[in-house]
N, CA, C and O of each residue as an XYZ file, in Angstrom:
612
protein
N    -153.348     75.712   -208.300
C    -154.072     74.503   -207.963
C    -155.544     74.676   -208.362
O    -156.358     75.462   -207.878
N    -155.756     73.579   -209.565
C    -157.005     73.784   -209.271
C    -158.221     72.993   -208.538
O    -158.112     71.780   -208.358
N    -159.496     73.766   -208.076
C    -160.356     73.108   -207.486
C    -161.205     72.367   -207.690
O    -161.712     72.301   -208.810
N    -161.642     71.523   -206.575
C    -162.571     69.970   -207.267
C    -163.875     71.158   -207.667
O    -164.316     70.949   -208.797
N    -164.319     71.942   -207.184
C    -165.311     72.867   -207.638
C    -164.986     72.861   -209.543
O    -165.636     72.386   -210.475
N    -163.661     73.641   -209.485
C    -163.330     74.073   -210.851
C    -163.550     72.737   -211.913
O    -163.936     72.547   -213.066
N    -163.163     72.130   -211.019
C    -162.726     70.165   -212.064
C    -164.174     69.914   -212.091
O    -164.366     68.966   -212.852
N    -165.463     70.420   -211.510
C    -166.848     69.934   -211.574
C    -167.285     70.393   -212.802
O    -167.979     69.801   -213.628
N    -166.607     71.996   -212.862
C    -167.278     72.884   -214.044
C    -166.727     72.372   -214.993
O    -167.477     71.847   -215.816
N    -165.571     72.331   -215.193
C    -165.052     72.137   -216.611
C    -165.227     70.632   -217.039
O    -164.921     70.317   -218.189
N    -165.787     69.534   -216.014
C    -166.037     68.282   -216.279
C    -167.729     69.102   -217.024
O    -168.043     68.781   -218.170
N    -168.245     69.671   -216.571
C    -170.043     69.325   -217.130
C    -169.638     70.274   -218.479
O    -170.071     69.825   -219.540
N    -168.946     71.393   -218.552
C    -168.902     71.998   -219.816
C    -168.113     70.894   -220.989
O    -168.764     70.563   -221.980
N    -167.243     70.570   -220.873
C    -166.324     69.534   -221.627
C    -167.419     68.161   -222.106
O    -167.219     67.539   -223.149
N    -168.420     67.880   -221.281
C    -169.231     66.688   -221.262
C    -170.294     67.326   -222.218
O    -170.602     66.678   -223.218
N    -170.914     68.611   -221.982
C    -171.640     69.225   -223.119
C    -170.706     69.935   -224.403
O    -171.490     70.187   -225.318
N    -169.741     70.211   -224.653
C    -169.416     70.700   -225.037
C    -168.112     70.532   -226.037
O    -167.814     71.082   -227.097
N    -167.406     69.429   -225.146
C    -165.901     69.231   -225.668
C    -165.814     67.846   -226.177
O    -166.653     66.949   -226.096
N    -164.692     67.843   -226.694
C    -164.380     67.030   -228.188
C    -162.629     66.490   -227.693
O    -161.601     67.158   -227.576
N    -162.939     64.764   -227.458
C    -161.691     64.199   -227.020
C    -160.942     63.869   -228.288
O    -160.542     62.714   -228.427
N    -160.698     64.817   -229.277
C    -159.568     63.989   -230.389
C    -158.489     62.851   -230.161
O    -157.596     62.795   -229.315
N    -158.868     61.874   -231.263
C    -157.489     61.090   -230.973
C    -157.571     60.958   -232.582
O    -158.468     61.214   -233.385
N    -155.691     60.232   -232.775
C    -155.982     59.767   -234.696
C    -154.744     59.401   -234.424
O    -154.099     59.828   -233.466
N    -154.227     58.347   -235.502
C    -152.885     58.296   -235.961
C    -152.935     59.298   -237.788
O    -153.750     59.755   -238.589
N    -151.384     59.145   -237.571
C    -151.424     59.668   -238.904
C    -149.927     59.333   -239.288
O    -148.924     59.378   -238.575
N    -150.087     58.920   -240.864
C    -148.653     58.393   -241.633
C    -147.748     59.320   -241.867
O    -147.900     59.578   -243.061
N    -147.003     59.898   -241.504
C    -145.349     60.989   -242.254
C    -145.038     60.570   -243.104
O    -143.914     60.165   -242.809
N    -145.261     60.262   -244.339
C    -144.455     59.945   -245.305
C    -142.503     60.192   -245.312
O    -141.538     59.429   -245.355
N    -142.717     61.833   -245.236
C    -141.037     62.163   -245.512
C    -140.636     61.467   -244.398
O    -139.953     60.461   -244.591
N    -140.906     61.779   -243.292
C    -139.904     61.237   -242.042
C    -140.463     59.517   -242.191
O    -139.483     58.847   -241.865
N    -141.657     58.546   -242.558
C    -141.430     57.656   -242.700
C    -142.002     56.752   -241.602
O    -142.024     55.526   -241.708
N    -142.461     57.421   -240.548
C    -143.314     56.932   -239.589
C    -144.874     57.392   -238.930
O    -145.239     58.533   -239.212
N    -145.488     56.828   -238.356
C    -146.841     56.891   -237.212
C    -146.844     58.390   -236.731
O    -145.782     58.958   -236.476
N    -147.908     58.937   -236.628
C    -147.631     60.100   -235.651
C    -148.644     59.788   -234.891
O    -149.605     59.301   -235.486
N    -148.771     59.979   -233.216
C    -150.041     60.176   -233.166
C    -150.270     61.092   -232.562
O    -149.425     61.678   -231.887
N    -152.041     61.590   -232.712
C    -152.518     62.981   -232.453
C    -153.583     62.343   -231.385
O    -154.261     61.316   -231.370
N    -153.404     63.432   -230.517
C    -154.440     63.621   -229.323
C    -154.339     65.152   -228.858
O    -153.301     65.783   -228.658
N    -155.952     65.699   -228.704
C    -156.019     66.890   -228.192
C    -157.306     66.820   -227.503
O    -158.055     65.846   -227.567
N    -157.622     68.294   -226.592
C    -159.271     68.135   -226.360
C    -159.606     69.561   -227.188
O    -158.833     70.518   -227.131
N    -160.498     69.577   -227.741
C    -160.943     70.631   -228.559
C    -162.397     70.977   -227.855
O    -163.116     70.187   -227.243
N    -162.637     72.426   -228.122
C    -163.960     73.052   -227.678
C    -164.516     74.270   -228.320
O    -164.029     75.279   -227.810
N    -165.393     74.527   -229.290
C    -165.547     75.094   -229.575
C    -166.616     76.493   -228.968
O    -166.984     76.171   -227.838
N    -166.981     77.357   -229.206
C    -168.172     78.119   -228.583
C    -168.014     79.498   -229.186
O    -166.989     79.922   -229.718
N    -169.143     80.134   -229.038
C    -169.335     81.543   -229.620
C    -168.674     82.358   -228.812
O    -167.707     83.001   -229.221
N    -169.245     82.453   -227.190
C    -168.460     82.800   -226.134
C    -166.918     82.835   -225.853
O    -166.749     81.788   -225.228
N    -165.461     83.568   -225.984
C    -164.520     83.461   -225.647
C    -164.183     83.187   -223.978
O    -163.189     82.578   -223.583
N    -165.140     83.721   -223.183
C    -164.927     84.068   -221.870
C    -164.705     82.482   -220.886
O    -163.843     82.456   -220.007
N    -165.545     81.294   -221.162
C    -164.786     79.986   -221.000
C    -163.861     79.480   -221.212
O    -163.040     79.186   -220.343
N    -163.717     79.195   -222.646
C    -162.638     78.678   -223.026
C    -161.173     79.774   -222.159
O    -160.213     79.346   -221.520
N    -161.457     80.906   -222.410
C    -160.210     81.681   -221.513
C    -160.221     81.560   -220.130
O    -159.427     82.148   -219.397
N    -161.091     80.819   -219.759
C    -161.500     80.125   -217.817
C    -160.135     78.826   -218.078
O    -158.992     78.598   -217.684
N    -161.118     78.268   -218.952
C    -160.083     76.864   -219.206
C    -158.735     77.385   -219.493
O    -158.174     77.118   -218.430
N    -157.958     77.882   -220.141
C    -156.286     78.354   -220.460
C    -156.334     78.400   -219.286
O    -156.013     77.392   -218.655
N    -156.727     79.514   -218.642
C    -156.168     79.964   -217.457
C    -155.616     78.674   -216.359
O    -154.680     78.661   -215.560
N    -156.569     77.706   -216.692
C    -156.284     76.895   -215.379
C    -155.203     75.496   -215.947
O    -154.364     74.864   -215.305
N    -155.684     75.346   -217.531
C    -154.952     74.013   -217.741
C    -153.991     74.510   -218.890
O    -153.128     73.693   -219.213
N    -153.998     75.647   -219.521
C    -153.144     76.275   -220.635
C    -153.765     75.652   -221.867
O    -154.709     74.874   -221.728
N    -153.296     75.948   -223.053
C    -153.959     75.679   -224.229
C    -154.457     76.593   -225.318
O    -154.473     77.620   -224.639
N    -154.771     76.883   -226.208
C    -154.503     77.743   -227.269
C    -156.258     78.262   -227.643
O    -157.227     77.527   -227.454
N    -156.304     79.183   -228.005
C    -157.832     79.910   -228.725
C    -156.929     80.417   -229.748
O    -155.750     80.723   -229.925
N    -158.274     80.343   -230.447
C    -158.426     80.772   -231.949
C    -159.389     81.280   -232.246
O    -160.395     80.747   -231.778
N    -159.649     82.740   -233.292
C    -160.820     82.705   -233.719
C    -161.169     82.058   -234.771
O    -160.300     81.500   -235.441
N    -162.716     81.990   -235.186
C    -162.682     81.260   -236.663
C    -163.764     81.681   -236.954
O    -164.470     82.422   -236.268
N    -164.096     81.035   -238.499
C    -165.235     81.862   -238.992
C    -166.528     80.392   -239.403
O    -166.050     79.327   -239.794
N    -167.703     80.496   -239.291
C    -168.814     79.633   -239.837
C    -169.945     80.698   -240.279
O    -170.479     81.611   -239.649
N    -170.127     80.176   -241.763
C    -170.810     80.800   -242.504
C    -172.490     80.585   -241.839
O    -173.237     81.511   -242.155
N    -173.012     79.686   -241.134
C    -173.958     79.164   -240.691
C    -174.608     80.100   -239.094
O    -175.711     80.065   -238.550
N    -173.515     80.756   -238.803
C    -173.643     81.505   -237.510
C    -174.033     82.767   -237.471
O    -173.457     83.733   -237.972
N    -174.992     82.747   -236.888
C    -175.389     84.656   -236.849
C    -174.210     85.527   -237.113
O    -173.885     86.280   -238.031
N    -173.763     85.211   -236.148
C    -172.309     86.374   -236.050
C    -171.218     86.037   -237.165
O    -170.688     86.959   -237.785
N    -170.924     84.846   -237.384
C    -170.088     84.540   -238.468
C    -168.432     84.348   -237.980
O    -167.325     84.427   -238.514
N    -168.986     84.053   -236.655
C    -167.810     83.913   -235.655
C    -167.797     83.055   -234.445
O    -168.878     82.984   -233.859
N    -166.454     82.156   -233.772
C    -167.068     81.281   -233.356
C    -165.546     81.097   -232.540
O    -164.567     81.532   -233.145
N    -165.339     80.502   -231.267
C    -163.913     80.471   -230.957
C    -163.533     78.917   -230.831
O    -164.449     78.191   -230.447
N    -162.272     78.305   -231.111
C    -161.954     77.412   -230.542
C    -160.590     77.141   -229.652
O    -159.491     77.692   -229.725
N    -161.072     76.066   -228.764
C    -159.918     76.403   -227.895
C    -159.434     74.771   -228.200
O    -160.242     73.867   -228.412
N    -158.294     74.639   -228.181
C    -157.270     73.204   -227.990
C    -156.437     73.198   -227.502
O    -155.669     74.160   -227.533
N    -156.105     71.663   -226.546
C    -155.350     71.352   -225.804
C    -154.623     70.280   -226.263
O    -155.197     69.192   -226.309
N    -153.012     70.399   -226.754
C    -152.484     69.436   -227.311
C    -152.221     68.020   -225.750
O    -152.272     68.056   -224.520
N    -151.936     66.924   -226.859
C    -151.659     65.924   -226.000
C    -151.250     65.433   -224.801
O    -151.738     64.388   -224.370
N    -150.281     66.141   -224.100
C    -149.973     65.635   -222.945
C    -150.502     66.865   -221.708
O    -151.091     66.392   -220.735
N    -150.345     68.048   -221.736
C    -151.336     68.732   -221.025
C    -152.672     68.465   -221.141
O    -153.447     68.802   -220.246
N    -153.165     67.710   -222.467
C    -154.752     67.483   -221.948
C    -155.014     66.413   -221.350
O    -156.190     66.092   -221.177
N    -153.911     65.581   -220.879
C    -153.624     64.214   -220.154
C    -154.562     65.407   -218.813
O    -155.772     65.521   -218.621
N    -153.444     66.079   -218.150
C    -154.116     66.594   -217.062
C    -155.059     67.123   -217.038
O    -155.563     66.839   -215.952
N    -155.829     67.905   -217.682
C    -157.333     67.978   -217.948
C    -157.971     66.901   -218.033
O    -158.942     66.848   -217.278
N    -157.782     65.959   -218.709
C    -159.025     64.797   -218.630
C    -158.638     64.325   -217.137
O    -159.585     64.263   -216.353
N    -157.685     64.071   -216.774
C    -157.414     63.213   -215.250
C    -158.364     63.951   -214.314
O    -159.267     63.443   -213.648
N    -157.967     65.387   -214.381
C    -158.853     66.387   -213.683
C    -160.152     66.219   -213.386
O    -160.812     66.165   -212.348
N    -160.393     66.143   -214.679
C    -162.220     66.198   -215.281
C    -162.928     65.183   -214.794
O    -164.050     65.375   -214.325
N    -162.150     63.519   -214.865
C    -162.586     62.302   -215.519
C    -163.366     61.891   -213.995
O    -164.254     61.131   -214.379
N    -163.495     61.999   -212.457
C    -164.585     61.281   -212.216
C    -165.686     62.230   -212.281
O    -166.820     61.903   -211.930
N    -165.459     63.156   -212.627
C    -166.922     64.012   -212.763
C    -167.753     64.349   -214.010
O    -168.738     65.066   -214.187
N    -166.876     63.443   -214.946
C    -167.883     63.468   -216.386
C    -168.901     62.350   -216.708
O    -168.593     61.169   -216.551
N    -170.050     62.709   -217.136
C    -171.375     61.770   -217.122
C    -171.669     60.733   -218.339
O    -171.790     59.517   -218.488
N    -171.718     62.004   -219.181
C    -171.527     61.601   -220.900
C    -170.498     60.797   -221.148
O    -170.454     59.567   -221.129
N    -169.402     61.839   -221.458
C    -168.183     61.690   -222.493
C    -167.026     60.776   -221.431
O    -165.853     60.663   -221.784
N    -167.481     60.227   -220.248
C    -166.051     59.294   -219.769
C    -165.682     58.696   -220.298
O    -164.465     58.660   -220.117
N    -166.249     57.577   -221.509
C    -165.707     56.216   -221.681
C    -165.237     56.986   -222.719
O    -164.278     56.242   -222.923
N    -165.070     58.036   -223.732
C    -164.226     58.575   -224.581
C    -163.062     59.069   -223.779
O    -161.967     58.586   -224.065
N    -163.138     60.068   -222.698
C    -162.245     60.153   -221.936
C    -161.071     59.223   -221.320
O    -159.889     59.402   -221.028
N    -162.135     57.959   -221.258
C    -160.771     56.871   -220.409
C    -160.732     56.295   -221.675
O    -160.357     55.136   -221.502
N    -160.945     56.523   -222.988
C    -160.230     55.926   -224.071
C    -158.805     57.188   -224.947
O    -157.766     57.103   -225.602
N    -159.749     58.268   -224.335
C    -158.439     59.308   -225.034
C    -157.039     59.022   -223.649
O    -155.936     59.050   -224.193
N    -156.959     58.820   -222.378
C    -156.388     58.320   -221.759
C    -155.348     57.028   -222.123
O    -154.126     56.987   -221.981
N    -156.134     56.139   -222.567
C    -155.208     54.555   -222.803
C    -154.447     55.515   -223.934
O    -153.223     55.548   -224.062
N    -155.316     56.231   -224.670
C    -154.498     56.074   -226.144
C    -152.801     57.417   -225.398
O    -151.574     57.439   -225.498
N    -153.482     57.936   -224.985
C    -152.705     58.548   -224.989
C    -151.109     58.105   -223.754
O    -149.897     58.224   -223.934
N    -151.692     57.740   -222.911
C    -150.546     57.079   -222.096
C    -150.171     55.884   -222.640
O    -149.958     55.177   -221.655
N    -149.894     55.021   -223.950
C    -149.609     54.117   -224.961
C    -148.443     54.219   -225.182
O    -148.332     54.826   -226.247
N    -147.244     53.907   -224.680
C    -145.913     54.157   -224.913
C    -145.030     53.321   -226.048
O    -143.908     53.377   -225.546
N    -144.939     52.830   -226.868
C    -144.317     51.582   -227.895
C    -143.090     51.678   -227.480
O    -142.583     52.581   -226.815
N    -142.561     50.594   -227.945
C    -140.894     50.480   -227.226
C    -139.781     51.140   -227.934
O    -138.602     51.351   -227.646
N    -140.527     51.399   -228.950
C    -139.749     52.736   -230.151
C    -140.285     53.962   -230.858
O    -141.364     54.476   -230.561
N    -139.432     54.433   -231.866
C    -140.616     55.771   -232.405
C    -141.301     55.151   -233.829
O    -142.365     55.446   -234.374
N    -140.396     54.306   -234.155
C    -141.301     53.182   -234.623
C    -142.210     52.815   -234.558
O    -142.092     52.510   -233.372
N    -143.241     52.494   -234.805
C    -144.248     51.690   -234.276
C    -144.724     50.371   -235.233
O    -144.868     50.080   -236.420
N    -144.863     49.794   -233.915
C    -145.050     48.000   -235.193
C    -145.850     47.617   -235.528
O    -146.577     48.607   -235.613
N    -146.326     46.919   -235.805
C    -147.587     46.275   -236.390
C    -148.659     46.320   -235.346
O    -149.718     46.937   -235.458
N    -148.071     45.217   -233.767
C    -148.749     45.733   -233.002
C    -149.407     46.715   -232.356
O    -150.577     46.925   -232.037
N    -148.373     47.263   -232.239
C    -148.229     49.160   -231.730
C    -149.482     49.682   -232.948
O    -150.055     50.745   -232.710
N    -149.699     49.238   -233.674
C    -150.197     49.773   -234.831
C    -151.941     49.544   -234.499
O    -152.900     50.290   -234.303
N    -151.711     48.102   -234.565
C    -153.634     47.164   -234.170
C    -153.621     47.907   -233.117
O    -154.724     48.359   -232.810
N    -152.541     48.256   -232.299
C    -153.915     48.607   -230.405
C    -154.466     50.188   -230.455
O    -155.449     50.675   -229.897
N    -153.224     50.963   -231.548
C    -153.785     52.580   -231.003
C    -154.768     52.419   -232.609
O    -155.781     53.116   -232.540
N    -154.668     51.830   -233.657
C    -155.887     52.074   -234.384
C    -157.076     51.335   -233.694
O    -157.786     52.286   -233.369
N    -157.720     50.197   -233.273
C    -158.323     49.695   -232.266
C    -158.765     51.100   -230.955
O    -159.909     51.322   -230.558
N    -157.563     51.822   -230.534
C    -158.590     52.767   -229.831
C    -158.394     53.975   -230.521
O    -157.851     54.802   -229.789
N    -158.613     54.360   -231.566
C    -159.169     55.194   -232.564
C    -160.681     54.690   -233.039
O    -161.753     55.291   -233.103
N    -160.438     53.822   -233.232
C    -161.743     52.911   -233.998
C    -162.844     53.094   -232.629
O    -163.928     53.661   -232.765
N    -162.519     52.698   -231.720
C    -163.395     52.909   -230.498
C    -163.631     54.064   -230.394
O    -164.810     54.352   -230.603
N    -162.957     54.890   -230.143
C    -163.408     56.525   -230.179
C    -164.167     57.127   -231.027
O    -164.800     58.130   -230.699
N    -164.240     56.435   -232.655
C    -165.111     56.746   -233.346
C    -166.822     56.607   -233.107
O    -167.799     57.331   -233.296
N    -166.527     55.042   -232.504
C    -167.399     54.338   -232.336
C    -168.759     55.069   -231.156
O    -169.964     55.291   -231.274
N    -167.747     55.242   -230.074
C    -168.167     56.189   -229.130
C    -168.949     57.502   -229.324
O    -170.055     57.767   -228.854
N    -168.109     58.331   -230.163
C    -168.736     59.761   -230.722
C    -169.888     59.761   -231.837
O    -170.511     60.742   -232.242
N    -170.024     58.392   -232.245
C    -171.171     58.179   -233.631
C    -170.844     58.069   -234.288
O    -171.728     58.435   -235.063
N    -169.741     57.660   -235.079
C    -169.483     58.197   -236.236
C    -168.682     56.934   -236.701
O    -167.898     56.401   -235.916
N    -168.843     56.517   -237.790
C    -167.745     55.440   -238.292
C    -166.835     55.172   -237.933
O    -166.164     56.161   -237.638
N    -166.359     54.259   -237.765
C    -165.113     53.527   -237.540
C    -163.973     53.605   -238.615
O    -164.262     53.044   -239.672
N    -162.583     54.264   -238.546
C    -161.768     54.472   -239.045
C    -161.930     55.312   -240.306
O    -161.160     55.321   -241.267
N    -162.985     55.976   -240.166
C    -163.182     57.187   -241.266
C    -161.926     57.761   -241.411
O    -161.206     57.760   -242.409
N    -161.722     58.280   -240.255
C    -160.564     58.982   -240.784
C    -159.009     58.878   -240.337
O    -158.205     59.789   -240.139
N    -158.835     57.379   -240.236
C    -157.327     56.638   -240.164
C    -156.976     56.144   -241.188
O    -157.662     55.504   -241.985
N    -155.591     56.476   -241.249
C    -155.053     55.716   -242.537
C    -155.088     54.191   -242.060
O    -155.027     53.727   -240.922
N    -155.211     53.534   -243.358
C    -154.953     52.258   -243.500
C    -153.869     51.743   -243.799
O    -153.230     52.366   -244.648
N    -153.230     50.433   -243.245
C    -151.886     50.640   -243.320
C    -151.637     48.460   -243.219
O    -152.102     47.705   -242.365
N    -150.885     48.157   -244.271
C    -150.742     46.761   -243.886
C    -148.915     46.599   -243.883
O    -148.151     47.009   -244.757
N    -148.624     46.005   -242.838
C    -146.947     45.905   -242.202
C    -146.635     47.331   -242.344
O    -146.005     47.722   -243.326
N    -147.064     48.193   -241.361
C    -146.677     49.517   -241.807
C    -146.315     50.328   -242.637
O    -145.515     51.249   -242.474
N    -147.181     49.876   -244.071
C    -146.594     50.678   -244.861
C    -148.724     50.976   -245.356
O    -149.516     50.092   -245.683
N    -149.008     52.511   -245.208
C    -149.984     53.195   -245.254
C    -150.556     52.545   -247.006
O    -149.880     52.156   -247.959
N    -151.979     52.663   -246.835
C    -152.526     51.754   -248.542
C    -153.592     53.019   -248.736
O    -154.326     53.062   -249.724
């Protein structure tokens, strides 16, 4: 169990620190939508991010940036539906990053009535992609495929 203490910390580190991914993306071979949601965090420090596994699970990696003293740098990610419970966790104690939070939320609790996804299904989770962009700074649908009657352009 973790504590509203713990859910304070990892809300102010995640708010400085962490990165609510969302995206669709086209399969060609298989022929349909995928969509991606994670929370990502990067840091020089391993000793957090291994705070965070411990309590919500989720993966580290090392990696390398040519730009860094050390030339080393860790990241940690939390695929989609376990980072459901991390953000739920986190979400009344984040300052910054909520309204990305309660948008990686909609997107991610977004169920379509198939694995399909339709046109509609299509406008609402690109719509909160596009918002999430919007949110973090950064262009709008930079990096979603474009797609008219589901077929990717």
């Amino acid at each position: 169990m973790v504590t509203e203490a713990e859910r304070a910390y990892a809300a102010g580190f995640l708010d400085g620190e962490g990165s609510f991914y969302i995206n669709l993306y086209f399969r060609p071979r298989r022929g349909h939508w995928q969509k991606v949601a994670k929370v990502c965090v990067s840091q020089n420090d391993p000793r957090p991010l291994e705070w965070l596994i411990e309590r919500w699970g989720g993966q580290l990696r090392r990696a390398r940036h040519v730009k860094l003293s050390t030339g080393i740098y860790w990241q940690y990610q939390l695929p989609a539906r376990k980072a459901t419970r991390l953000v739920e966790d986190v979400l009344p104690f984040l300052l910054v990053k909520r309204e990305v939070a309660e948008n990686f939320l909609a997107f991610e609790s977004y169920r379509p009535q198939s694995r399909k996804l339709s046109d509609d299904d299509l406008s609402h989770l690109y719509e909160l992609v596009n918002r999430s962009h919007i949110l973090n700074g950064r262009p709008a649908a930079v990096c979603v495929n474009h797609w008219v009657k589901g077929v990717p352009i």
